[in-house]
C-alpha positions as CSV (number, residue, x, y, z in Angstrom):
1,X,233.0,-207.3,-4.8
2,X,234.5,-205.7,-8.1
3,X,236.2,-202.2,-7.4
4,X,236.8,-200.0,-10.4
5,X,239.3,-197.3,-10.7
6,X,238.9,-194.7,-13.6
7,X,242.1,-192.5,-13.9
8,X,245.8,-192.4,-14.0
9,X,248.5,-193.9,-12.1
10,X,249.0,-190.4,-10.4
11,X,245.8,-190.6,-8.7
12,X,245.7,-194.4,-8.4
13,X,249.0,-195.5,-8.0
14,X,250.0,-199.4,-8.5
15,X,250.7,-200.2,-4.7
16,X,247.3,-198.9,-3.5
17,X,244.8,-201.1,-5.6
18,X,247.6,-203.5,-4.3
19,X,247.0,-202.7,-1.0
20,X,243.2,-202.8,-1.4
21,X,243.6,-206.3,-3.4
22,X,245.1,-207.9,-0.5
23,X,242.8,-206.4,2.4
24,X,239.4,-208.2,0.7
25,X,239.4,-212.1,0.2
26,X,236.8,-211.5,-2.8
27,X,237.5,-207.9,-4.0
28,X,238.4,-207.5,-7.4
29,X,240.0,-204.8,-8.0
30,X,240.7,-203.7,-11.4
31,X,241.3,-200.0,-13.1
32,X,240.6,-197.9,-16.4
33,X,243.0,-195.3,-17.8
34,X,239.6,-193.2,-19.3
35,X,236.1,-192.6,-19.2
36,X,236.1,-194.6,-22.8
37,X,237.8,-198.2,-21.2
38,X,235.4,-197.8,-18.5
39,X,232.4,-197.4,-19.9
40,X,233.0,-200.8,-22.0
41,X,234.1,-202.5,-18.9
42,X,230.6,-201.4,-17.4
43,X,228.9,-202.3,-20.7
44,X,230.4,-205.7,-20.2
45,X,230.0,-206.4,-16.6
46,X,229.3,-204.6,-13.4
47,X,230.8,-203.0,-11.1
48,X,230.2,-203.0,-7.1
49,X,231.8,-199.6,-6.5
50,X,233.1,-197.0,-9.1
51,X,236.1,-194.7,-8.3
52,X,236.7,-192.0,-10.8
53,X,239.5,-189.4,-10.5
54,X,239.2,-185.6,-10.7
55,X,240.2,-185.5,-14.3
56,X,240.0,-187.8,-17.4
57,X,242.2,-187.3,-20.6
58,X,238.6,-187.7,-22.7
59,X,235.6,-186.9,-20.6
60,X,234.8,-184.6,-17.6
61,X,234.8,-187.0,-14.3
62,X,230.9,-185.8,-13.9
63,X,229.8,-186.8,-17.6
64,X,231.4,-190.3,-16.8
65,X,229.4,-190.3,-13.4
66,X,226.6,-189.9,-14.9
67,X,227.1,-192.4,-17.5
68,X,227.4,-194.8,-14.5
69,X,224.5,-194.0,-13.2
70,X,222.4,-194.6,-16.6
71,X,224.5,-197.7,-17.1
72,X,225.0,-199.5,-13.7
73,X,222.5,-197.6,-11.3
74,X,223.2,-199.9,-8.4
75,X,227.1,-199.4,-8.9
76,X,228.1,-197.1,-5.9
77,X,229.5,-194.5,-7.3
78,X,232.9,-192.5,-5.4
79,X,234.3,-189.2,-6.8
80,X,238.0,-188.1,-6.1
81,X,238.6,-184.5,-5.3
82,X,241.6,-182.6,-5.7
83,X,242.5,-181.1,-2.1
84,X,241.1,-178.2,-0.6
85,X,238.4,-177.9,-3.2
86,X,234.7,-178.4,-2.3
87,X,233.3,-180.8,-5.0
88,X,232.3,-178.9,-8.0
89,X,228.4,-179.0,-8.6
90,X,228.4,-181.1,-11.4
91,X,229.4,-183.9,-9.5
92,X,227.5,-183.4,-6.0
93,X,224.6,-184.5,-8.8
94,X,226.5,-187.6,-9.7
95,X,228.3,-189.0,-7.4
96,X,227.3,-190.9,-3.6
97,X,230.4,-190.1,-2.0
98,X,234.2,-188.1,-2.2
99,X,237.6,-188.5,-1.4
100,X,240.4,-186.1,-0.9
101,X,243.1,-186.9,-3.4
102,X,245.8,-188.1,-2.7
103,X,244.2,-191.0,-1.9
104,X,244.9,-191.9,1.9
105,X,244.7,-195.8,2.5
106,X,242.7,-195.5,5.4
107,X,239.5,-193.4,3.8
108,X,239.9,-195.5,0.6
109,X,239.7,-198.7,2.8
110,X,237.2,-197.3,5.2
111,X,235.1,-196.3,2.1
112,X,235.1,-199.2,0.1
113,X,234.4,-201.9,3.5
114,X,231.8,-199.6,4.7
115,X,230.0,-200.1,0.9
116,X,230.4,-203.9,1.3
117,X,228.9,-203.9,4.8
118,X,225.6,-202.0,3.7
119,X,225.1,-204.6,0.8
120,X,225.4,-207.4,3.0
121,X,222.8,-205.7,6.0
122,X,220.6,-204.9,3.6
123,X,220.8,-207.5,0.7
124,X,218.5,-206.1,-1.7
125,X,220.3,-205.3,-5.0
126,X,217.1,-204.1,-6.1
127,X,216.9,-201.4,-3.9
128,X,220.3,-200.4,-5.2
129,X,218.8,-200.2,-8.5
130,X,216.3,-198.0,-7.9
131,X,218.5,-195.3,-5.6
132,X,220.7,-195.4,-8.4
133,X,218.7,-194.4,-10.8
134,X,217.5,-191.3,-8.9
135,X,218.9,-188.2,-11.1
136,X,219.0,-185.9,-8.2
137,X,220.2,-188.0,-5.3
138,X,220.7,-185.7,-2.2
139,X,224.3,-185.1,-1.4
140,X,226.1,-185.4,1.8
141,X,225.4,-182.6,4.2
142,X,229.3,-180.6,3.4
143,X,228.7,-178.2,6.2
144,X,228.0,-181.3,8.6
145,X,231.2,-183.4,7.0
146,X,233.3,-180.5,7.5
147,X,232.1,-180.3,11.1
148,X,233.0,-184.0,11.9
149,X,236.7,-183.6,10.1
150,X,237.4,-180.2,12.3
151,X,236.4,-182.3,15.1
152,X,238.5,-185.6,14.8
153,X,241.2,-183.5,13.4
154,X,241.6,-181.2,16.4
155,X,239.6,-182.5,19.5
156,X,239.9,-179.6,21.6
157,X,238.4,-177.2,19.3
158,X,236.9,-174.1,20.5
159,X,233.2,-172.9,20.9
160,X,234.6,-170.2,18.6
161,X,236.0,-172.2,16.0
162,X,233.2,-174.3,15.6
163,X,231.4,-171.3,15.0
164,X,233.5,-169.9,12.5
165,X,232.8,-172.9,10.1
166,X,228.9,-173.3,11.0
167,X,228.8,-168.8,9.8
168,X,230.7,-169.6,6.9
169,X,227.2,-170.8,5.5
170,X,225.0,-167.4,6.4
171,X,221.7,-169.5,5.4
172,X,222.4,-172.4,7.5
173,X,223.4,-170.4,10.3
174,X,220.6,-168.4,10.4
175,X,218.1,-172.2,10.2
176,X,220.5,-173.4,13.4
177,X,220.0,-170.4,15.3
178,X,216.0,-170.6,15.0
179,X,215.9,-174.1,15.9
180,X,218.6,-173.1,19.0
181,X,215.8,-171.1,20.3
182,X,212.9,-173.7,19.7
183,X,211.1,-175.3,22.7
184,X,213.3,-178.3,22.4
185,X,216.7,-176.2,23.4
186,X,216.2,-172.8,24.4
187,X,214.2,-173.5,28.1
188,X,213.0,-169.9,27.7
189,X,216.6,-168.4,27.2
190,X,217.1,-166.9,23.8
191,X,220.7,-167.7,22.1
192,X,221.8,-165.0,19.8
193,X,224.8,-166.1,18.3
194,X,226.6,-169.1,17.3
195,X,229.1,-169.1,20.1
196,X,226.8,-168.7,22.4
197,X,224.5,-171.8,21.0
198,X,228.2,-173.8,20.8
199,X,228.5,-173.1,24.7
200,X,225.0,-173.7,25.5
201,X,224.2,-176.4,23.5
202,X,227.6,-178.7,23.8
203,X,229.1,-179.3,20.3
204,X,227.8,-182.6,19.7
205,X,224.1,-181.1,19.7
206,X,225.0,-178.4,17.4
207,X,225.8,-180.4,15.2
208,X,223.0,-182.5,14.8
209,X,221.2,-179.0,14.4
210,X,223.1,-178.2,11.5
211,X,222.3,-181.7,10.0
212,X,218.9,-181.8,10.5
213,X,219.0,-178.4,8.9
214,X,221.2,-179.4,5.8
215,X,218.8,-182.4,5.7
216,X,215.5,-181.1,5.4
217,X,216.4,-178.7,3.5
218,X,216.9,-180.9,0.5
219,X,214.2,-180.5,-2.2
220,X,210.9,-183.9,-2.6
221,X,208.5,-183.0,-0.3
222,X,207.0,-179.6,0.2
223,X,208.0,-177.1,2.8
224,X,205.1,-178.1,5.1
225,X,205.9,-182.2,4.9
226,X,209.4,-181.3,5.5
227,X,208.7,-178.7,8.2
228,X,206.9,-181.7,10.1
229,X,209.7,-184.6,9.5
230,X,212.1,-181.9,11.4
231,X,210.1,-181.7,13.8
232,X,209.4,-184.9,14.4
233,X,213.1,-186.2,14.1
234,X,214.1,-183.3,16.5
235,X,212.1,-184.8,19.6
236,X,213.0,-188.3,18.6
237,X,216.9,-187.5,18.8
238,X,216.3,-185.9,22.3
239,X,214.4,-189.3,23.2
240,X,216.6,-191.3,21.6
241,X,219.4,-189.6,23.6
242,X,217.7,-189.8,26.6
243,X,217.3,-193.9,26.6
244,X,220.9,-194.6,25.8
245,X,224.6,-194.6,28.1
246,X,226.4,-191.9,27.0
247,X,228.7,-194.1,25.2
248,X,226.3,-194.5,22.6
249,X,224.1,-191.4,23.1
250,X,225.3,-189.1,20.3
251,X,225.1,-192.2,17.8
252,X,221.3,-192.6,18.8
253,X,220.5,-189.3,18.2
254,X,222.1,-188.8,15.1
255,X,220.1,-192.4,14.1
256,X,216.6,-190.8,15.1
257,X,217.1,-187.2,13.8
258,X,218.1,-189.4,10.2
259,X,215.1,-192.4,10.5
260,X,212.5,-191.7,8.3
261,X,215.1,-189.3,5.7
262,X,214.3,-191.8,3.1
263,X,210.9,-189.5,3.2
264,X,212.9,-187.6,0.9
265,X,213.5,-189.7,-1.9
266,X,211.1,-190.4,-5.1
267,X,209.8,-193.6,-5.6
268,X,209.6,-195.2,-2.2
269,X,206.6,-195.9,0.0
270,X,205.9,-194.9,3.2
271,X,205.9,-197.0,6.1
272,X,203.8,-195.6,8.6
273,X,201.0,-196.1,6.0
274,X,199.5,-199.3,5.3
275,X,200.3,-201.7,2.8
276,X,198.8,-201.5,-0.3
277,X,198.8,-205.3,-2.5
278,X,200.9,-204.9,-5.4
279,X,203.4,-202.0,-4.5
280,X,206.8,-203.1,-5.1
281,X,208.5,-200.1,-4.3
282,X,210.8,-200.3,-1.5
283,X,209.7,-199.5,1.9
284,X,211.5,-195.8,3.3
285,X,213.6,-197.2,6.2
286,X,215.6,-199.1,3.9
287,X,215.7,-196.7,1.6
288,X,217.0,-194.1,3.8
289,X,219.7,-196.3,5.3
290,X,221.1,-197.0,1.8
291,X,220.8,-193.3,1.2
292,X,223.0,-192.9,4.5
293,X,225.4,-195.8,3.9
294,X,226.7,-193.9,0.4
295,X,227.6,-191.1,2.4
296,X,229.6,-193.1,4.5
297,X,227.6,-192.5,8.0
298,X,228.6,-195.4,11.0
299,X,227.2,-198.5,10.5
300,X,225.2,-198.4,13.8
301,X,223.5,-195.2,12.4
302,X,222.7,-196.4,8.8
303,X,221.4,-200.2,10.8
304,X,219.4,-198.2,13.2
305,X,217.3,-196.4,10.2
306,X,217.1,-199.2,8.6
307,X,215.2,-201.4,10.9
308,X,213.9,-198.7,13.1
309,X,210.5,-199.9,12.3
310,X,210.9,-203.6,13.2
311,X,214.1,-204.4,15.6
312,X,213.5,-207.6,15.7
313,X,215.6,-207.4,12.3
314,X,218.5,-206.2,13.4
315,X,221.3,-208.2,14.3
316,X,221.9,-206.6,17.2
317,X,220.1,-208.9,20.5
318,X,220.2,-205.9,22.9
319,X,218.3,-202.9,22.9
320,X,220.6,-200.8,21.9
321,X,220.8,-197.8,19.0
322,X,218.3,-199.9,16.7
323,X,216.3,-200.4,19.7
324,X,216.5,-196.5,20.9
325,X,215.9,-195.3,17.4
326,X,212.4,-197.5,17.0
327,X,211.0,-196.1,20.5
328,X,211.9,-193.1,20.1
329,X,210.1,-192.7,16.5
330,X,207.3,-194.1,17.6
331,X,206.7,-191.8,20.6
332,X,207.7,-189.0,18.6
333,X,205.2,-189.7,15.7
334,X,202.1,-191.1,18.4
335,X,202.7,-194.8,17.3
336,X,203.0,-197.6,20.0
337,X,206.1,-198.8,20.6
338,X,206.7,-203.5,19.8
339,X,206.2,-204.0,23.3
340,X,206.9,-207.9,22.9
341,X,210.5,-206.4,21.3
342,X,211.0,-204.5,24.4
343,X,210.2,-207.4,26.7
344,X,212.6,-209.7,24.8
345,X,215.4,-207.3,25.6
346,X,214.8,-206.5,29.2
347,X,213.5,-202.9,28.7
348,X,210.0,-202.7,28.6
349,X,209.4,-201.9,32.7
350,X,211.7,-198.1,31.3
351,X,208.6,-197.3,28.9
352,X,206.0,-195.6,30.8
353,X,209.2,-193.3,32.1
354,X,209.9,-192.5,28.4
355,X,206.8,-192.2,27.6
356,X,206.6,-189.5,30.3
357,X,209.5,-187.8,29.1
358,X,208.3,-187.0,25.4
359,X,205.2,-185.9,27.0
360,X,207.0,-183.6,29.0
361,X,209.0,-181.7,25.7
362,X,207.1,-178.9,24.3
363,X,207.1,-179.3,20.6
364,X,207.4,-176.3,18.9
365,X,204.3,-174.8,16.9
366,X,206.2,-175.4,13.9
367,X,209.6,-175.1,12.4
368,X,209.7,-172.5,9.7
369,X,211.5,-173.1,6.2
């Protein structure tokens, strides 16, 4: 895999691309002092994974972004952001994911192995391609980022706290509080502030709320398609949830309330419809999961989305998250569940009591805007 580093020593100092050298047998790791040097590099040969620092002595670090993308569109592309600053707009456009600079060994690592994993599950570079070229690739949910750093930074934090960062974004807020009081979470009890939905709720399931809001929020599909996914990936996490050991609970319901975001993008087809002979474009579980594996989601979420539709794919024997995600979704959306799948891994005799349990959620009417 070839690593590229656009920027100064400062920001990319000598011993780290050292250190990231010696941690891959095949990464080749190489770096580019300005936008100029990198763009012929590019032009010559590609690049696996792009890291470009906050500032360039000749271009802005978003102009170069977007450069890569035109060039290289199935380079993975990783912005740098000076700390304590949200990433400027220009960028969110441009770039899949961001790191706090100075660079700490352990994100850069965790960044760049995490890339290498999701080309090898899904090994299609043509997929890559065609994500890449998207002009207005979603970006990461902030709010929901900043959630999961307060919370593996301090593990004890409050109901209050958490609140305090969820209000800092009024519009959100507002979206999480409506969806608290849905059929799914209220059970007739009407939450009324943010605290209140923290101490209710558990932390774990607000934030889920405040991705699924973040994520169907995102522009591609009108209000009323996008209404429906949330809804849909809403009783899917709870079943998802539900089928798992609470070891691995939270990761399947992140996995189902994220399964079919690939929805969102342009240019990729639909699998719940039927095949049609002659469309190449790639299928929206895949999609979705490469979508997920730039942001830098856990690889049991992003393998989850991606095979949620057939299991049997995944590497993983045991009905597990994959497995949880792909009967979930199907109950959710009024499919039939691969029953042969579910008898291969021991399961099947738990359906008829899952299928009793999503009968037994109310849906909600709808989920506004």
């Amino acid at each position: 895999m070839r690593i590229l580093f656009v920027g100064d020593q400062a920001v990319f100092p000598a011993d780290l691309l050292d250190l990231l050298s010696s941690m891959g047998q095949d990464w080749d790791v190489q770096r580019c002092g300005d936008a100029s040097e990198a763009v012929a590099r590019l032009a010559a040969e590609p690049a696996d994974v792009a890291v470009v620092a906050p500032r360039l002595p000749d271009l802005p670090a978003a102009t170069l972004l977007g450069q890569v993308r035109a060039l290289r569109p199935e380079t993975s592309r990783i912005a740098v952001i000076e700390s304590g600053q949200a990433p400027p707009a220009r960028i969110i456009g441009v770039a899949h994911r961001f790191l706090p600079a100075p660079l700490a060994p352990e994100l850069l690592l965790e960044a760049v192995g995490n890339l290498e994993e999701l080309r090898e599950l899904l090994d299609n570079p043509a997929l890559g391609r065609r994500i890449g070229r998207v002009e207005q690739l979603p970006p990461p949910p902030q709010l929901y980022i900043r959630l999961m750093h307060a919370l593996e930074a301090d593990d004890d934090a409050s109901a209050a706290d958490i609140a305090r960062l969820v209000a800092a974004d009024p519009a959100i807020a507002a979206k999480v509080l409506q969806l608290c009081n849905s059929a799914y979470f209220s059970n007739g009890r009407a939450i009324t502030d943010l605290r209140a939905a923290v101490t209710r709720l558990g932390i774990a399931t607000l934030r889920d709320l405040v991705l699924a809001c973040e994520v169907f929020s995102l522009p591609g599909t009108s209000a009323t398609d996008r209404a429906r996914l949330q809804q849909r990936a809403l009783l899917a996490s709870r079943l998802a949830k539900r089928m798992l050991p609470d070891s691995s609970a939270e990761l399947g319901a992140t996995a189902a309330l994220l399964a079919d975001i690939g929805l969102l993008l342009p240019g990729v087809r639909d699998e719940r419809q039927p095949p049609v002979d002659g469309d190449e474009r790639p299928g929206h579980a895949e999609a979705g999961a490469y979508l997920l594996g730039l942001w830098g989601l856990p690889m049991p979420i992003i393998e989850a989305v991606a095979f949620h539709r057939a299991p049997a794919r995944s590497s993983t024997r045991s009905f597990w998250v994959t497995g949880a995600v792909h009967v979930a979704m199907a109950l959710a959306g009024g499919d039939e569940p691969d029953q042969d799948y579910l008898a291969r891994t021991g399961v099947l005799p738990r359906l008829a009591a899952w299928r009793n349990y999503a009968e037994s959620l109310t849906a909600p009417a709808a989920l506004a805007d």
